[in-house]
SEMAR-512113 format. One line per 2 residues: number of its first residue (from 0); their letters; for each residue x, y, z of C-alpha. Coordinates in steps of 0.05 Angstrom, whole numbers, plus 5000, padded with zeros to 4 digits. Example, Ala and Ser with C-alpha at 12.3 -4.5 7.8 and 13.67 -1.06 7.14 Angstrom:
0> as> 5246,4910,5156  5273,4979,5143 $
END
This chain:
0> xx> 1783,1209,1344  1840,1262,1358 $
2> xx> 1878,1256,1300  1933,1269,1354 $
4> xx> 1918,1208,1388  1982,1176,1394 $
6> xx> 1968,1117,1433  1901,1106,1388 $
8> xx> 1938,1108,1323  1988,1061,1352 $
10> xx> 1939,1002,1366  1899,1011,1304 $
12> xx> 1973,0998,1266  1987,0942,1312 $
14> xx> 1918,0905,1295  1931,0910,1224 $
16> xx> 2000,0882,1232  1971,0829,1255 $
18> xx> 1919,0814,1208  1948,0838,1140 $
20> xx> 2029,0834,1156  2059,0823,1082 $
22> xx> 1983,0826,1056  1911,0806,1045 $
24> xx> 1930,0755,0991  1858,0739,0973 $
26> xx> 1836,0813,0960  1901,0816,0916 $
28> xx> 1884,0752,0878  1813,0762,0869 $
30> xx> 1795,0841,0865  1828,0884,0806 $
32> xx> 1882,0952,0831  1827,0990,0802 $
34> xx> 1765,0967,0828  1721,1018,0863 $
36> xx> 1669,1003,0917  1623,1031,0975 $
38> xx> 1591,0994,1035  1550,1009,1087 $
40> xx> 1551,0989,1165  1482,0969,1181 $
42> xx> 1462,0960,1249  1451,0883,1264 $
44> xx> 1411,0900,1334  1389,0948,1388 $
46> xx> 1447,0988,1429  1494,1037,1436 $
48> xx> 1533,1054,1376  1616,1064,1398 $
50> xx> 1681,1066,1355  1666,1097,1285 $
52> xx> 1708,1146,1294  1761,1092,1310 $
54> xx> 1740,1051,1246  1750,1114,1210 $
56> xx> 1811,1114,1229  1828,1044,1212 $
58> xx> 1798,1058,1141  1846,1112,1134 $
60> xx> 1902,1072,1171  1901,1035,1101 $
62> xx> 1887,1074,1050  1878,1150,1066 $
64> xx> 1839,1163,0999  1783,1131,1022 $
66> xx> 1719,1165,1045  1686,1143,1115 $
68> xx> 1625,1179,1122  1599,1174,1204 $
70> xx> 1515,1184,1200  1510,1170,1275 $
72> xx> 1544,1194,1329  1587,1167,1377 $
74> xx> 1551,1138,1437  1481,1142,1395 $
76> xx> 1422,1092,1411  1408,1050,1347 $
78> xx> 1367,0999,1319  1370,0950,1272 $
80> xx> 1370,0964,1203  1403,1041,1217 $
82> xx> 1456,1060,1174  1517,1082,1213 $
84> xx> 1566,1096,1163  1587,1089,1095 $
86> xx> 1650,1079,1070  1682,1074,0999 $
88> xx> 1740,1085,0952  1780,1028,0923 $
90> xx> 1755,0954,0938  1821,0927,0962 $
92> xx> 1838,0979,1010  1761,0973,1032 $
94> xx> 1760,0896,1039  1830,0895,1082 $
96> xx> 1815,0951,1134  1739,0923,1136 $
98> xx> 1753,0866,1193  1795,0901,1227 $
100> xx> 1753,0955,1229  1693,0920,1251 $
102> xx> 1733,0887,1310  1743,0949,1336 $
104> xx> 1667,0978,1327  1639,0911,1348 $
106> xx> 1678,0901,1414  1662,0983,1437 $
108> xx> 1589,0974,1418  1577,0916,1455 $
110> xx> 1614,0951,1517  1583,1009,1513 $
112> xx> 1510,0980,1506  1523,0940,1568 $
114> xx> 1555,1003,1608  1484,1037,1581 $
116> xx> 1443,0984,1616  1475,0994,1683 $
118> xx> 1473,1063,1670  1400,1067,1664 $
120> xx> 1381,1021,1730  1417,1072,1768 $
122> xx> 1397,1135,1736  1341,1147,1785 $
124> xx> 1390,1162,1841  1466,1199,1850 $
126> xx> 1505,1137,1848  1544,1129,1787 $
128> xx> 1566,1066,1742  1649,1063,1743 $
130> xx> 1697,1021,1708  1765,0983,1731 $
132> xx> 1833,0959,1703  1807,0895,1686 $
134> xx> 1806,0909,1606  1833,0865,1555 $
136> xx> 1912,0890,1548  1935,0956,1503 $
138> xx> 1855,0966,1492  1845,0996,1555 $
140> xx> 1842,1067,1529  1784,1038,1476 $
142> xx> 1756,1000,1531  1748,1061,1579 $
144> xx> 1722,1106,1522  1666,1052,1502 $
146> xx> 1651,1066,1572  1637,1134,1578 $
148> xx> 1603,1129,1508  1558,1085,1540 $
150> xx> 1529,1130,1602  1580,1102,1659 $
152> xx> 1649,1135,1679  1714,1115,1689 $
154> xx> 1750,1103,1749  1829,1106,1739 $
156> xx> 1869,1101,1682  1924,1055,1715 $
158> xx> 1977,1055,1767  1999,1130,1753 $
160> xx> 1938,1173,1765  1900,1152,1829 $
162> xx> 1934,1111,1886  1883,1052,1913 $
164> xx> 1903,1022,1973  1883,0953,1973 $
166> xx> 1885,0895,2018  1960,0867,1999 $
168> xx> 1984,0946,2007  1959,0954,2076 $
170> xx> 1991,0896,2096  2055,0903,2076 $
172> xx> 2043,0975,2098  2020,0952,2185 $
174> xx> 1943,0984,2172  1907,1035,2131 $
176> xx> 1927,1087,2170  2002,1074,2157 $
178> xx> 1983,1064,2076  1950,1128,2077 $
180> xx> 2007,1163,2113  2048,1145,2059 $
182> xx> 2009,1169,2006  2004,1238,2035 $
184> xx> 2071,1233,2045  2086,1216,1969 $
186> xx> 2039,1272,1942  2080,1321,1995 $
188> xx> 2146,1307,1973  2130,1306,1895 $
190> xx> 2075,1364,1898  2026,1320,1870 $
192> xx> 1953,1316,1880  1934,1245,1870 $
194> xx> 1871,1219,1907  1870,1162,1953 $
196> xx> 1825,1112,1961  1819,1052,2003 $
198> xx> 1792,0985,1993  1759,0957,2057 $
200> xx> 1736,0887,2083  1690,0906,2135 $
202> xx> 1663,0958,2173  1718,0958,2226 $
204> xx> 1765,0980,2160  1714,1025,2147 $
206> xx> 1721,1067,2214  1797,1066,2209 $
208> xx> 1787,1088,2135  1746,1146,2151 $
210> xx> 1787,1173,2216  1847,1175,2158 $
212> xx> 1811,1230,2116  1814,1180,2050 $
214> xx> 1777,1222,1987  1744,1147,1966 $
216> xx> 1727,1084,2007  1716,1026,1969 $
218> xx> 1669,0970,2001  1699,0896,1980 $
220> xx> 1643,0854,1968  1601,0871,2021 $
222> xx> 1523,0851,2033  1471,0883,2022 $
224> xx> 1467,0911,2100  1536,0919,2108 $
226> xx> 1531,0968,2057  1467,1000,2088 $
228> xx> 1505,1010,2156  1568,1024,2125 $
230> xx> 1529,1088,2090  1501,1107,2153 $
232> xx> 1564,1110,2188  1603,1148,2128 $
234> xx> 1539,1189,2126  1558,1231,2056 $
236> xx> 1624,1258,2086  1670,1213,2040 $
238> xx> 1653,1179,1969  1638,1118,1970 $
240> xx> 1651,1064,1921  1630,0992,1925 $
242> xx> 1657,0934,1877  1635,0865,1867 $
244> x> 1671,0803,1835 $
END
């Protein structure tokens, strides 16, 4: 992790807040000031390793004497019974961070060996495996990296950095060719470059989309040959994106 990483270092101090707050009164009642200790994170099943650097971190978050050593990489296949890291120093600090900690690794590993699998049924062609905004809130930027860990890519961060014209946009807007007006406009008047992409319905949406120069077209649930004949008719000259609920 970039020991810079603002927004990282933030969360990791939030989820101890809320799991030590005043204290972890059973470490302090049961395990001596002095106690030393070392552990090891085995691996419990096949997958995609993601978020040691972020335990680290959480390790440290507590008690910055202690040692974290990583022995497999970030975004690493593993299987069970590997050794991924081993941590120690004093048995308190160790035993407080360690849940929190695991959270953390648990949750990215898990979406990371998932974002892996669909990575690999598609890896035989160009199309590529992309993420939304639908993470669980303030983990988004954990989220997204347990996704690019994993083989797939992320779409946009949020609101800020890509507009997406969607159904309820267009309209408020009168069509997509109004929406997409507007977001020239907007990247005109602040001297921005954001891409636009528009979310389409069916294949009459798709036309109007394409006539508007859009960089992405996003296919809403469509079939199986909707999809075919929407390809044929975009025919490479625009990406094209299609999302499923």
């Amino acid at each position: 992790m970039n020991k810079t990483d603002k927004t990282t270092l933030k969360l990791i101090k939030n989820a101890l807040q809320e799991d030590v707050k005043n204290g972890d009164i059973t470490t302090k009642a049961t395990i001596s000031k002095s106690k030393k200790a070392i552990g090891e994170f085995l691996v419990k099943a096949e997958g995609i390793i993601a978020g040691l650097e972020i335990a680290k971190a959480v390790f440290k978050s507590v008690d910055p004497k202690i040692k974290f050593e990583i022995k497999i990489k970030d975004g690493s296949k593993v299987k069970y019974g590997d050794v991924a890291a081993i941590v120690s120093g004093k048995a308190q600090s160790l035993l407080t961070a360690e849940r929190t900690a695991l959270n953390f690794l648990q949750r990215m590993s898990g979406i990371a060996t998932s974002a892996n699998n669909y990575s690999e049924m598609v890896k035989h062609t160009k199309a590529k495996v992309i993420d939304t905004r639908k993470t669980v809130p303030g983990l988004r930027t954990l989220d997204k990296l347990a996704v690019k860990l994993g083989g797939c890519a992320n779409h946009r961060i949020g609101l800020y950095d890509m507009f997406l014209i969607k159904d309820n946009h267009i309209e408020v807007a009168g069509s997509i060719t109004k929406a997409v007006e507007t977001c020239v406009k907007y990247n005109k008047k602040h001297r921005t470059k954001f891409k636009i992409e528009v979310e389409t319905k069916n294949l009459k949406e798709v036309e109007e989309a394409i006539k508007t120069k859009a960089d992405i077209i996003m296919l809403d649930n469509f079939d199986i040959d909707e999809m075919k004949k929407a390809v044929k008719i975009i025919n490479g000259t625009i990406k094209l994106k299609h999302q499923a609920e």
